[in-house]
N, C-alpha and C positions, 0 to 999 in steps of 0.2 A: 477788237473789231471797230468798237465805236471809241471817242475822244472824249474820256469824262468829264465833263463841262466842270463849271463853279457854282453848282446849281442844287446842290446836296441839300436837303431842310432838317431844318431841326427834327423833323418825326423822323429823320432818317438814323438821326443819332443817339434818338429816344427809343429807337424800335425796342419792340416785348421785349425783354429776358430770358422770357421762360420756354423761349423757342425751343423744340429738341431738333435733331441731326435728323435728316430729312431719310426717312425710309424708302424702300426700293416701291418702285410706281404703285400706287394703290389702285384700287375699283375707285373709277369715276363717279364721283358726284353725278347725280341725276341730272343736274341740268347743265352739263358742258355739254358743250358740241364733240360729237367723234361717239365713237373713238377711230380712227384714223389709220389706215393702211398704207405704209410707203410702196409706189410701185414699181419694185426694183428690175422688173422688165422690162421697164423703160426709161429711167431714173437713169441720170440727170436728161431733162429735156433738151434743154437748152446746155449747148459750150460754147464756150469763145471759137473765134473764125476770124480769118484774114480774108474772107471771100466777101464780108458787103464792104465798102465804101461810101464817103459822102464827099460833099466839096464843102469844107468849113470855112463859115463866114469869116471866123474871126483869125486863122491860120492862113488864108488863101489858098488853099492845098488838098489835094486829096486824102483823106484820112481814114484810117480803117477803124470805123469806131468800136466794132468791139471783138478788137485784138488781144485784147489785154482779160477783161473778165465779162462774165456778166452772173446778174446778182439778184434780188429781190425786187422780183416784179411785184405788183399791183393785176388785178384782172377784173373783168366783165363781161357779163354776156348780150351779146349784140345780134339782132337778123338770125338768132340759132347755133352763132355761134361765140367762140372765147377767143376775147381781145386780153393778150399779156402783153402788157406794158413792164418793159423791163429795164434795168439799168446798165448799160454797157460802160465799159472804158476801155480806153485807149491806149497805147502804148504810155503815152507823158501821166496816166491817171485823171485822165479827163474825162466824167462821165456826163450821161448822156439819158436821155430815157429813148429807146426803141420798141418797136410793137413787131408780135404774132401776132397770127391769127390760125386758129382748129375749128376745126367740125366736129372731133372727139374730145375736145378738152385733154389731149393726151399729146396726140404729136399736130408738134407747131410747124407754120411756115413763114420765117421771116420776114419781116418787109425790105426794100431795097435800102433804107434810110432811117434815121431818127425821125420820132417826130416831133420832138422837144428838147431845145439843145440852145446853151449859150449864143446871144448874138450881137450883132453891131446896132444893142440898142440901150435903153434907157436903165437894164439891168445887169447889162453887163457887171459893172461892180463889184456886184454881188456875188455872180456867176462864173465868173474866171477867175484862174481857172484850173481851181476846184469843178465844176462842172455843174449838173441837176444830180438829186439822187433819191433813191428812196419812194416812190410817189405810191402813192394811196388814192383812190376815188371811190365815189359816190355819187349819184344822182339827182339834181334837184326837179320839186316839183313840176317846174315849166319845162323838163329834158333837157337838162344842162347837165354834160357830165362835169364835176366840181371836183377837182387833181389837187392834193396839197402833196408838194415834195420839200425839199431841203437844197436850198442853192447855197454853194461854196466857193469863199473866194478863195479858198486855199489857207484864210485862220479863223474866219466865223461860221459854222453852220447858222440858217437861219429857215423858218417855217415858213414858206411862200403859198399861193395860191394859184390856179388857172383855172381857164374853166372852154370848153368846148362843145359843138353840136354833133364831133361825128368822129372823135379819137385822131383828126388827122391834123386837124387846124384849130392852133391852140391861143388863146387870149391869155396873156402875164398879164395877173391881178397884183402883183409885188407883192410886199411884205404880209404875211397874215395880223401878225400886231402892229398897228399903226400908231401906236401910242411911243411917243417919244423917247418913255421910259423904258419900253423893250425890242424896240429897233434892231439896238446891236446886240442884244440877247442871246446867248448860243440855244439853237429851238430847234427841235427835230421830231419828226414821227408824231405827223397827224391825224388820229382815227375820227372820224367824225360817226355818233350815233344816224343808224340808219334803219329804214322798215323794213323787210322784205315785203314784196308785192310780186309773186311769181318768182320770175326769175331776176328781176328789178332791187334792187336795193336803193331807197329813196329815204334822203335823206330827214331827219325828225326831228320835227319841233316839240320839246317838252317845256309846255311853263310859257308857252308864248317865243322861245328862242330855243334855236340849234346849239348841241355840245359838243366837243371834242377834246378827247385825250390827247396828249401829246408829252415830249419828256422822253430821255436818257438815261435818265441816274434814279429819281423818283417820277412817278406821273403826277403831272400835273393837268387843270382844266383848263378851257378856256369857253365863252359862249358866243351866239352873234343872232341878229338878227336877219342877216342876208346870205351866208356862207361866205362871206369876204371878206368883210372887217369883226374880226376877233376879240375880244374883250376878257383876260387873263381874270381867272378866279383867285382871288384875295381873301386874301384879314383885314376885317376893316378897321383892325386897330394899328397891327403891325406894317401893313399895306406890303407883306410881300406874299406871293404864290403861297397858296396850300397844297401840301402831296396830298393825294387820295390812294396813292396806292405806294409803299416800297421796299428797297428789300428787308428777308428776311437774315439774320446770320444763322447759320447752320443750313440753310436751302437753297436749293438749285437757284436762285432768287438771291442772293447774299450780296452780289456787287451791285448787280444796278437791273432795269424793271424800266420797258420799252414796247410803245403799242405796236400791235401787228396790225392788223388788217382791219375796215372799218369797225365799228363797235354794231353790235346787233340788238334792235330793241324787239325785248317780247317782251308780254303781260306778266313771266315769271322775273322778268331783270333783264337787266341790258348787260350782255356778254362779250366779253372782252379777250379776245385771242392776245398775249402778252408774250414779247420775249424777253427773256434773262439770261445774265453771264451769272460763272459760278466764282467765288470772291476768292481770291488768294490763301485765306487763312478763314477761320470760321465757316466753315463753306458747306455744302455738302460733300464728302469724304467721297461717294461714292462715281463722283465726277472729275476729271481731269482740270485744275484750275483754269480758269476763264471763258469753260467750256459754252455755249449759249446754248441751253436749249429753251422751250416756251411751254406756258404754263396758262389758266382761263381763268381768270375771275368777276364776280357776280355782281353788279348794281345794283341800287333802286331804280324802278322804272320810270316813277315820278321827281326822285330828288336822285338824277346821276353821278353826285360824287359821293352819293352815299353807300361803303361798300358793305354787302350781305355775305359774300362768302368767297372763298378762295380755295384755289386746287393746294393740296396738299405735295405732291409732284409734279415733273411735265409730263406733257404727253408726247412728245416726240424729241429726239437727242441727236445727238452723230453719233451713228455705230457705223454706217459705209466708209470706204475709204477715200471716195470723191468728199463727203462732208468733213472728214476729218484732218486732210491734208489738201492745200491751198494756200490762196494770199492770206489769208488769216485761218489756220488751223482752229479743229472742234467746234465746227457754227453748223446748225439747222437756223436760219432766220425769215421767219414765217410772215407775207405780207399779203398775200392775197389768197381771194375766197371767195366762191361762187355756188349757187347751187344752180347745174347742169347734169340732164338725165336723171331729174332723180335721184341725184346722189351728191353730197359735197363734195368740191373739190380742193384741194389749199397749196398753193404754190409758194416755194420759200426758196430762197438761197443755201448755197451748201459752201462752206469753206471759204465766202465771197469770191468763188471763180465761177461759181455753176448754175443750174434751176434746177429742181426733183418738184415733185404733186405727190399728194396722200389724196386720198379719197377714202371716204366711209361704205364700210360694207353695206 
């Protein structure tokens, strides 16, 4: 599914030994979220469609942007109701981010257009045309929703920022690392720690500065003072990246370990919705190789890369047949999460062609 970068760390190649071969789903730890019900009478929400169109800036042409798939939204709850930001492509694989909107968190209604999509500007570069992908939000203080996705020129992924007052009209903040040294960095999937306040998720200052996970193969940190400009967590002897989190060999976790959806701070740990592929060889046996499903684990609440604990399985897999067969076969890839009515909801990719929701009983 994803492009294993060149970004593997030493703790990845030091990992335990003493791991065993991952047993069949256990009792949840006390403090995960879920446990999680797929709703398979409704499931997948969202499919591909030849029915919207846009006029792309940078094509001149009409283009069906999500002809091709759609994938791993991002969500929020807005006026009552759920804003899914979702990632379309196109015929050429050109993607895009588009938005729903529900009143039930369940069935969506399109909008006519993207609303975040490569243009005839200062990012282009980066952006074409690979496309936008992946986006993740969060909330700042002053109501700024704060979007970090992954722009693609077609050979670098790289971790960008936006930010917006109303999901429609979007401000490109460019590169999340501004530092020289990780520019052309391959950077993906950024969960930024956030509060809950109702139904709001606001983003958190721990320590005097905002954190975020982010990372493909190992997680890595990063912190900031503003939610803009990023500042990569280091060895201050080696001065390169520290994983905080990766995989395991023998568990569903064996090849590579990838944030989902914001990171959640409570007073027990800051909880981390994570997806994983299964590794080729030393893997979990009980999974189909490179299968992705996703897995939670537990921080300090006060020192965030410091990790407490870790699910021993996932909590959710591909056993349907829309997740199991697609552009990339055996993917659940979980990116977004809201708490509406009462009850979570978690919106993921299936197969990278579709969208399905779990919700907790």
């Amino acid at each position: 599914m994803k492009k294993l970068n060149h970004l593997f760390s030493i703790a990845t190649l030091f990992t335990i030994l003493s791991c065993q071969n991952t047993p069949q789903i256990q009792e949840e730890q006390s403090w995960q979220l879920g446990p999680f019900e797929k709703l398979d009478k409704v499931n997948p929400i969202l499919k591909p469609s030849t029915d919207l169109s846009f006029m792309d800036p940078i094509r001149k042409e009409e283009v069906f942007f999500e002809e091709k798939n759609v994938l791993n939204p991002t969500a929020v709850v807005k006026d009552g109701k759920v804003y899914l930001l979702y990632r379309a492509q196109d015929s050429m694989m050109t993607s895009r981010i588009a938005l729903a909107i529900s009143t039930d968190g369940v069935h969506f209604e399109k909008q006519a257009a993207p609303v975040f999509y490569p243009d005839e500007d200062h990012l282009k570069s980066y952006e074409w045309p690979g496309g936008v992908e992946d986006p993740r939000i969060v909330l700042s203080e002053d109501g700024r929703y704060i979007l970090t996705y992954t722009s693609y020129d077609g050979t670098t992924a790289r971790l960008f920022v936006a930010t917006s007052k109303d999901l429609y009209n979007w401000q490109k903040r460019g590169p999340i690392f501004k530092d020289e040294k990780y520019i052309d960095m391959w950077s993906k999937s950024g969960a930024i720690v956030a509060e809950q306040r109702g139904a709001d998720f606001i983003a958190k200052k721990i320590n005097g500065r905002y954190w975020m996970y982010f990372g493909d193969t190992d997680l890595f940190m990063a912190s900031s003072e503003d939610l803009i400009s990023w500042s990569v967590l280091e060895n201050a002897e080696s001065q390169e990246m520290i994983s905080v989190l990766h995989p395991r060999p023998g568990y569903f976790d064996s090849r590579l370990v990838e944030p989902g959806p914001f990171a959640l701070y409570t007073k027990e740990g800051i909880k981390l919705i994570y997806n994983a592929s299964n590794a080729k060889n030393n893997n979990d046996p009980n999974l189909p190789e490179f299968t992705y499903a996703a897995g939670q684990a537990l921080f300090d609440s006060n020192t965030p890369y410091k990790l407490i604990d870790r699910s021993e399985s996932y909590f959710i897999k591909p056993d349907k047949d829309y997740e199991r067969v697609g552009e990339v076969n055996e993917v659940c890839f979980v990116e977004g999460l809201v708490y509406f009515n009462e009850r979570w909801l978690l919106y993921y990719g299936t197969a990278d062609s579709k969208v399905a929701v779990a919700e907790t009983n």
